[in-house]
C-alpha positions in Angstrom: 1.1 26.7 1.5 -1.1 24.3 0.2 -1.0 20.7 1.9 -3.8 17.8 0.9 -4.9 15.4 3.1 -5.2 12.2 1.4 -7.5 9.5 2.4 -6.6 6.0 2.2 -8.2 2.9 2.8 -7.9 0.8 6.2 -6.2 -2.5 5.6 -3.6 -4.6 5.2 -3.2 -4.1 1.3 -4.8 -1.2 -0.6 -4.7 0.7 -4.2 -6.5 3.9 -5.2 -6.3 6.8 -7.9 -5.1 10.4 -6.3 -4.7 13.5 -8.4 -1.5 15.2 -7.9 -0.6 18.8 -9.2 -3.6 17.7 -11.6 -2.4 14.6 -12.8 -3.8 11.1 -11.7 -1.5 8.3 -9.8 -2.3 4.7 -8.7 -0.9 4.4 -5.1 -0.7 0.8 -4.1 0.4 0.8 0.1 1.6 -3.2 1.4 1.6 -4.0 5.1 4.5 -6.2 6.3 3.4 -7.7 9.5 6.9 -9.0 9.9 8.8 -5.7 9.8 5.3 -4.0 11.1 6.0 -1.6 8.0 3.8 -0.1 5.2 5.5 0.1 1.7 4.3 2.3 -1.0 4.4 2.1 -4.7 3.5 4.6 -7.4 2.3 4.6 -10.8 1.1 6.6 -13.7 -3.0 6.6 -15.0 -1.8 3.8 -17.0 -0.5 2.0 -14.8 3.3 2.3 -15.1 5.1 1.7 -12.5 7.0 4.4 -11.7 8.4 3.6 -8.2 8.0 0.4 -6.0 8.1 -0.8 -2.1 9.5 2.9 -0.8 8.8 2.4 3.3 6.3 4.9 4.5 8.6 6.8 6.8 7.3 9.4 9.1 8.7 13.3 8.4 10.5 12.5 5.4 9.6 13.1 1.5 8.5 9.6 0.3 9.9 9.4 -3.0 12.1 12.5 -3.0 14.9 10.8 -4.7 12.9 9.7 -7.7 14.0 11.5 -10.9 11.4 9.2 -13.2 10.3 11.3 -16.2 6.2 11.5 -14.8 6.2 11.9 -11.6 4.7 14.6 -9.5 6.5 18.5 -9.0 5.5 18.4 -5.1 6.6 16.5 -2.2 4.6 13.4 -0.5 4.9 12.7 3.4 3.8 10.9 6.1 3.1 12.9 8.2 2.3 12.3 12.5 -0.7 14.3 14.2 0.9 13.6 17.9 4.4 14.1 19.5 4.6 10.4 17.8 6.4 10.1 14.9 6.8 6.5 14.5 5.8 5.5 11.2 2.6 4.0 11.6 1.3 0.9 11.9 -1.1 -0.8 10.5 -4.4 1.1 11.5 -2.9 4.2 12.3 -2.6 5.9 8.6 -5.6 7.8 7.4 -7.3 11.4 8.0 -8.0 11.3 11.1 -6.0 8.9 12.5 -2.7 9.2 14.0 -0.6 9.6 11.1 -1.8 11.3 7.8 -1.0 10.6 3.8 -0.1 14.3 2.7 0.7 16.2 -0.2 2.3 19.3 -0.1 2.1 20.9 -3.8 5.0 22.1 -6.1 3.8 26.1 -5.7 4.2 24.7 -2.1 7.3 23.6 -2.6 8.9 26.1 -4.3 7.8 28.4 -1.7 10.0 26.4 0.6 13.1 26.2 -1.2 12.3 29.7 -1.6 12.2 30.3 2.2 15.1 28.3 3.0 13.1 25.6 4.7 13.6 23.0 2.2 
């Protein structure tokens, strides 16, 4: 299986390029203070929006129900390093921290639906 860790910036608001399955994104994460909630958006190189304000869950695929011609093969999750799995708040997402940005690639993937496990 093959999982990447993906680093994020600390703060309330924050964009940066990843390369998924060997194709760039923009990820742009928003902090609600109200709801105590971060939101993520995707889009391509070019900056396409491709999906908007998805709430960064704990142990779920982000974005699984996207179908958007573009998108990555594998499966993105937030996922908890503790017997927590509140989603996280603001300061707790990062490598490191309590609740890690991963990406779990399609050959990953495919293993799982393989197994039975996805």
């Amino acid at each position: 299986m093959t999982a990447g860790r993906i680093p994020v910036p600390s703060g309330p608001y924050w964009t940066q390029t990843v390369t998924l399955d060997g194709t760039d994104y923009i990820l742009t994460a928003t902090y609600n203070f109200r709801k105590a909630r971060y939101y993520l958006s995707v889009a391509d190189a070019n900056g396409n929006a491709l999906a908007s304000g998805k709430a960064l869950v704990c142990n779920w695929p982000l974005f699984a129900n996207c179908r958007v011609e573009g998108f990555w093969p594998g499966v993105l999750a937030a996922v908890p390093q503790s017997s927590d799995a509140s989603d996280p708040l603001l300061g707790e997402l990062g490598i490191g921290l309590r609740v890690e940005l991963t990406y779990f690639d399609a050959a990953s993937v495919a293993q799982f639906k393989k197994d039975g496990t996805l």
